[in-house]
N, C-alpha and C positions, 0 to 999 in steps of 0.2 A: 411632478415627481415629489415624494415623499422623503422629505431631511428624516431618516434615521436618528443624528444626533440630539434633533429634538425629542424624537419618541423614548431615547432610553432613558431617562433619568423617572417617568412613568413607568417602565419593565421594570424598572429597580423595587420600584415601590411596589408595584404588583406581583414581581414572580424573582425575587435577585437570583435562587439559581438559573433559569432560563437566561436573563441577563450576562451571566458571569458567561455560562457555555458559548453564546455570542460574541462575547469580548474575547474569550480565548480566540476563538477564529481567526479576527483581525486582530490578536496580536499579536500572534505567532507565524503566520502566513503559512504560504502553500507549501514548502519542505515539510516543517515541523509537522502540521495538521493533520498530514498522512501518514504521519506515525504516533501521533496522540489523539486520544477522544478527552475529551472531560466528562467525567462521570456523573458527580453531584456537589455539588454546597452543602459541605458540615460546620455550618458556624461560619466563620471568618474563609473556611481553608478548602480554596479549590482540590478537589482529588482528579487526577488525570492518569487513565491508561497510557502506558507506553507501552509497546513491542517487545522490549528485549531490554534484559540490562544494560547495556549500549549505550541505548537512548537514555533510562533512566539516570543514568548519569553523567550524560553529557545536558538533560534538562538540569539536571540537581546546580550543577556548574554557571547554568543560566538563570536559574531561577530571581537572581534580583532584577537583573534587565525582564528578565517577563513580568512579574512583579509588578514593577513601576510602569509598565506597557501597561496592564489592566488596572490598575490605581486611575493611571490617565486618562485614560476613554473610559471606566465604569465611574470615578469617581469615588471609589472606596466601597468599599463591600467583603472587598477579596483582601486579607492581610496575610497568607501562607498559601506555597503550593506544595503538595505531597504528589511524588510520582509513584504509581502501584504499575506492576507488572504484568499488562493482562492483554496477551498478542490477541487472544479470541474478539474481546471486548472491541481492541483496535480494527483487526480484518473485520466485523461485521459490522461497522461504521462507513466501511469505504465501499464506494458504488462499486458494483461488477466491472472486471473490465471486459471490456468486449471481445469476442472473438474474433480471430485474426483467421479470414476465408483460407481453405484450406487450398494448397497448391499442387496440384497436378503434376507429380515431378516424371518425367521420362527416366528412364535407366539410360546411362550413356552406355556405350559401346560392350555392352553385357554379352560372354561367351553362350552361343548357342545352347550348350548344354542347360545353364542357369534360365533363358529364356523359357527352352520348353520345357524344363521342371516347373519354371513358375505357371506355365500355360496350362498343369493338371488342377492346379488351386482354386478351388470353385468361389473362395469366398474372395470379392475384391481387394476390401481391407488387407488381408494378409496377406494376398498377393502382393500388393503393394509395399506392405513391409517386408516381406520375405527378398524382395528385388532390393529396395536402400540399404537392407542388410548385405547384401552381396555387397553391391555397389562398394559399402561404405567399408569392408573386409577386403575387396581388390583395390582401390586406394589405398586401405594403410598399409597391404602388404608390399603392391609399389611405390611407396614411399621411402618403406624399409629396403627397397631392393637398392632407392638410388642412394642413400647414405654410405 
């Protein structure tokens, strides 16, 4: 297996931003990274997307501890972090998530009459929805009934 540690002080030399966007990876770990990209290397000063001002400023807050995280494993390169605000930038960074198999829901105990209106519905989709819509209108109405 290949030590990394030894390869990066050569990224440095050949490509520092490449480098830098690797270091942010591991320095920031799995929470942060799914809501930051890093951008580019202008000079000294990493630039990193974040999501929402939110983040923005709860990085701005961190920014010495991350700082000194990328100092440590790049070895200097990086002397400022700026955080710019760019949800897009961030969502099209992150893998798709996968689709969640769609589930087959029965209608519980549905009045006839709803049944066989749904039974005119040629398309299944809407059928479909047109039942969890009941469904989900005779639940909240007896809910409201037992309050």
């Amino acid at each position: 297996m290949i030590d990394v540690t030894r390869l990066l002080p050569k990224l440095v030399r050949a490509n520092p931003e490449l480098a830098a966007k690797l270091v942010w990876a591991q320095a920031v770990g799995e929470g942060l990274r799914r809501n930051t990209v890093p951008i580019r290397l202008d000079g000294k000063t990493l630039i990193v997307a974040v999501a929402d001002t939110l983040w923005q400023k709860q990085l701005e807050s961190m920014a010495g501890e991350l700082l000194a995280r990328i100092k440590n494993l790049l070895g200097g390169g990086v002397n400022e972090l700026v955080f710019r605000i760019a949800p897009s930038e961030v969502s099209r960074a992150q893998p798709p998530k996968p689709e969640e198999p769609r589930k087959e829901t029965r209608p519980k105990a549905l009045p006839t009459e709803l049944l066989f209106a749904a039974g005119s519905i040629a398309d299944e989709d809407l059928r479909a929805r047109f039942l969890r819509a009941a469904d989900n209108l005779i639940a909240r109405r007896d809910s409201h009934l037992d309050d």
